[in-house]
C-alpha angles and dihedrals in degrees: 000000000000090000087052085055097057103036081063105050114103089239147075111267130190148131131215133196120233143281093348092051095216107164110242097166137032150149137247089246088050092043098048101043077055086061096251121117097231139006089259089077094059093056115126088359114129117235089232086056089045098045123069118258089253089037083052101049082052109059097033098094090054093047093049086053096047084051091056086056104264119118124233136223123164140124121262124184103225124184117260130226094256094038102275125127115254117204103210115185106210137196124200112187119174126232106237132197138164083358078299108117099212103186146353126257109209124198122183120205119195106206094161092138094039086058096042095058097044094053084049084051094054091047094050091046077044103055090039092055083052096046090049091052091043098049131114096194135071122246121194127183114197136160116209083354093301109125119238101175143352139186128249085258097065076052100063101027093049101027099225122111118254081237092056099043097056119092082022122115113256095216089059077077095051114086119250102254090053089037093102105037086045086051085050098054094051095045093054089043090246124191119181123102119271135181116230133156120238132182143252129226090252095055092260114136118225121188104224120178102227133201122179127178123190124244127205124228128220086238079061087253115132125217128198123230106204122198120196122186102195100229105190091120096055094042090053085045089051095046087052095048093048080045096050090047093049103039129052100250091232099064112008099236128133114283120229097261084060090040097052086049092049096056098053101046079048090052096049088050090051093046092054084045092044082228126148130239135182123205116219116213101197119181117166114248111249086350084155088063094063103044080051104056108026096032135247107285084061089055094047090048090055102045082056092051086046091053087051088049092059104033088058093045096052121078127249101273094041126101136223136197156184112218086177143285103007096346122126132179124189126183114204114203105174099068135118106179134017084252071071104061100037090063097056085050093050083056096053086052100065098039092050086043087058121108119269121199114232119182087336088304109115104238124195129195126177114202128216102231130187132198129207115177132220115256098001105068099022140327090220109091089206089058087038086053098048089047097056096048079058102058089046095057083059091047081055100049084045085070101265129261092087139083129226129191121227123272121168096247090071083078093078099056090086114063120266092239086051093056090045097049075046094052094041096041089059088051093049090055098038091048100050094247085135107110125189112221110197116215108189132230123211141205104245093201087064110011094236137128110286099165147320130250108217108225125195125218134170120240092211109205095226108005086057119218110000121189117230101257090067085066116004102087086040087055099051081045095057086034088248094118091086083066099045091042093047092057094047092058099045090050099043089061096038084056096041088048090053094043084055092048091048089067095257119129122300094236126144134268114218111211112195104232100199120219088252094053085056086056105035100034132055084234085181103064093039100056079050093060103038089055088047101047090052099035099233120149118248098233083070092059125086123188108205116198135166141251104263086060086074100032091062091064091211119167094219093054086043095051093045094049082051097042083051091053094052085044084058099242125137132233139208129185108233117221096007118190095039103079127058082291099205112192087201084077099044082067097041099049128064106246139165115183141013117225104204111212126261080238100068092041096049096074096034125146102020090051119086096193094050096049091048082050089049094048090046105060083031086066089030085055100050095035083064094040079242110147109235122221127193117212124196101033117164111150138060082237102067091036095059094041089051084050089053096049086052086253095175101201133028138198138194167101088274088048094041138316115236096288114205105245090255083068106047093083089050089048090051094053100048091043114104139320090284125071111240091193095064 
């Protein structure tokens, strides 16, 4: 019976005699984790005979002790039979008699699984500590807004000690004016992400995005995580990005889109009031002359030095703007006649007429400047701008240095046909009769697709089609070509997008971006958003600009094209070589590709000259790892001699006309032997 018994017990039994330790009693589980199929196998053996020589060694200290008389109780990993590591917990008592121990009981314990699970347990506590120490954001447990924990994180970014911050509210962190929605949230277990302030241990104020979710306890109470991402970073991203769309990046003064929105909200102030305002036109007297002959990082200092001018001669409610190049616009607020007006522009006058020092030479510019009234002349700031635009033409034919306020004959002084294609060009771009045409650009090395050149062209409602240079240069001269140039980007990726989603190849659209867009537009924000509101990738869009962009050396230009690269959009210099080609900026900017003009290709490959020119950007091209595009190809000839310069891309009528975007599918599929869509 006593043997059933211990047969049956969960754990290793057996008895040895001392000192010899010859094993007069064990087990089936001893026996069998010693390899034998019964205890009666064991008996007379020695345990060192029994032991491994390892297991042995291990184990000889205890037993020595157990001998002496002191039991022994400890852990040892043991091998197991497939190659795992066993964890056995084993007590050696001694038999003792007459103060004689006479033998040693042994009981084997196998805790494998505690162990297992204990050793998980101190790798997950491990990998937590070291979550908590590696962790941006802050993690707050609380229960009924007290708060129970938090990681090392809610200790930098608030300021306060973990000590210190449990049993404290956390709403005591949140700042007052989000006290009570944050209490809400909580309160409704709410679990979508907010946005809140909270604030810091020194007084500071810090915009984190929060998301809590609410956890239940075993005692049926509930207590709240709370994760915090400290988004400074972002909100002071966001506020650049707003300021950038609404400021021309020179100066920093309001652009003309902010200014336009500021003067209404202002009109509508001073009606209700029954007060009286006056809108400045300023624009800078031979201004082109400067930039001409002293560069254009003298112009743009001095369009900065002139901002400062009439930003410290205006008084505190009135607002001042930059519409683009040497164009000023200045809303006076504090006014009660047109004598009144007049006098703040003759002010302006003076302080713009003052010397300014340019690299240690005395420079002085006069400006034109018109004045429309409020509510004289209009209560539309868009009819009060143009106005005043008008009066200032006539301060400029006048010879300049003078200022002249509004009167309805003025009107007259543009030709009727100009105010009509005026007229009709704002509908037309109000009215969506703008249409992109795509001409496409191939590889010459394989005669695939390689890209497409968005083209504009006007739907004309009763002229029919008409080609851009019928009203493009008219457009930058009446400052309508922001808006042409906007809606060209933004279709030209929504098309691109849908043709990629359409399963055609995924190839790039190049968009031409004019001098005068760079000026008038915040380019930047709007290629952002373009690229954000269709979805396509920036790597597929090409901004193609010209020559004269570089060769003006402006910060602002050099900061967007930067600002582009690290975007990840490309960029091409339109009609390279006709311009004062300069190979100093083909280093300093960041450029992609050289678009050589339709002028050197016509006569290739018969003329010699055009063919050295050719050669010449081709090496220049690849010398600088610059990918090289001819425009203007028509005949196998120039084609083949292009092919044989390593020209990379080509362009032109005998290539394909501008095809409307309906036709481009059709074209693909009736070009070549070899599918380009592929």
């Amino acid at each position: 019976m006593l043997r059933s018994v211990a047969d049956a017990m969960p754990a290793q039994m057996a008895y040895f005699e001392a000192p010899s330790l010859r094993c007069l009693f064990a087990n089936e589980r001893y026996a069998q984790a010693c390899g034998q199929p019964n205890g009666k196998a064991l008996l007379g053996r020695t345990l060192q005979e029994i032991l491994s020589p390892p297991v042995w060694q291990s184990n000889l200290r205890h037993l020595e002790q157990c001998l002496a008389g002191v039991p022994q109780h400890y852990s040892l990993p043991m091998q197991g039979s497939r190659g795992d590591t066993r964890m056995l917990e084993i007590h050696l008592a001694p038999h003792t008699e007459n103060d004689a121990v006479q033998g040693v009981f042994l009981l084997v314990y196998d805790i494998t699984h505690n162990w297992r699970a204990e050793q998980a347990a101190r790798a997950s506590q491990e990998r937590l500590e070291k979550f908590n120490a590696a962790s941006e954001e802050i993690i707050i447990f609380h229960q009924n807004g007290t708060i129970l924990d938090a990681n090392q994180a809610a200790e930098r970014i608030t300021g306060y000690s973990v000590e210190s911050l449990r049993g404290r509210s956390i709403f005591d962190l949140v700042h007052p004016d989000d006290r009570v929605r944050t209490m809400g949230y909580a309160h409704q277990n709410y679990e979508d992400p907010y946005e809140v302030m909270i604030m810091r241990r020194d007084g500071r104020c810090i915009d984190v995005e929060v998301t809590g979710r609410s956890l239940s306890q075993t005692d049926g109470t509930t207590q709240r995580i709370v994760v915090a991402r400290d988004i400074s970073v972002r909100k002071q991203a966001q506020a650049q990005a707003v300021f950038m769309t609404q400021h021309d990046l020179l100066t920093g003064l309001p652009n003309r889109q902010h200014l336009l929105r500021y003067t209404e909200q202002t009109l509508h102030r001073l009606a209700e009031q029954q007060r009286q305002a006056a809108l400045l036109f300023i624009n800078l007297d031979h201004f082109k002359t400067l930039n001409d002959s002293l560069g254009y990082f003298a112009g743009d200092e001095v369009l900065q030095a002139m901002a400062l001018r009439l930003k410290a001669n205006i008084g505190p409610e009135d607002f001042v703007a930059r519409l683009g190049n040497d164009e000023f616009v200045v809303l006076v607020t504090q006014i009660s006649s047109c004598q009144e007006a007049k006098a703040v522009a003759e002010k302006l006058l003076l302080s713009i007429h003052a010397p300014h020092a340019l690299a240690g030479m005395p420079i002085s510019l006069t400006p034109s400047i018109g004045i429309s009234l409020f509510p004289e002349h209009s209560r539309k700031s868009e009819e009060l701008l143009r106005q005043a635009n008008q009066a200032m033409l006539v301060a400029k034919e006048n010879g300049g240095a003078n200022t002249q306020v509004y009167a309805t004959s003025m009107d007259g002084t543009v030709p009727y046909e100009e105010l009509v294609l005026e007229r009709q060009l704002r509908e037309a771009i109000e009215q969506n009769q703008l249409v992109l045409h795509y001409q496409p650009q191939l590889c010459l090395k394989t005669n695939t697709l390689a890209g497409f050149e968005a083209l504009v062209r006007w739907n004309h409602p009763q002229r029919g089609l008409v080609g851009p240079d019928k009203f493009i240069a008219f457009a930058e001269k009446r400052r309508l070509i922001s808006g042409i140039g906007r809606w060209v980007l933004f279709e030209a990726c929504r098309q691109l997008k849908a043709w990629h989603d359409a399963g055609l190849p995924k190839v790039p659209v190049a968009v031409n971006i004019s001098p005068l867009e760079l000026r008038q537009r915040d380019v930047l924000a709007d290629i952002e958003l373009a690229l954000k509101t269709t979805g396509l990738a920036p790597q597929y869009l090409e901004i193609e600009i010209t020559e004269s962009v570089l060769m003006q050396q402006s910060s602002p230009a050099h900061s967007i094209l930067k600002a582009l690269r690290a975007l990840g959009v490309h960029i091409a210099i339109d009609d390279f070589g006709t311009g004062y080609s300069s190979l100093a900026y083909l280093k300093r900017y960041p450029i992609d590709k050289l678009k050589i003009d339709r002028s050197f290709i016509t006569d290739t490959p018969h003329n010699a000259d055009d063919v050295a020119i050719v050669t010449a950007i081709i090496q220049m091209g690849r010398s600088l790892q610059l990918k090289v595009l001819a425009e203007g190809v028509e005949q196998d000839a120039q084609q083949a001699l292009l092919r044989s310069l390593g020209c990379d891309l080509m362009q032109g009528f005998g290539l394909s006309r501008p095809l409307p975007a309906s036709q481009v599918h059709a074209w693909w599929q009736s070009w070549g032997t070899q599918p380009l869509f592929a």
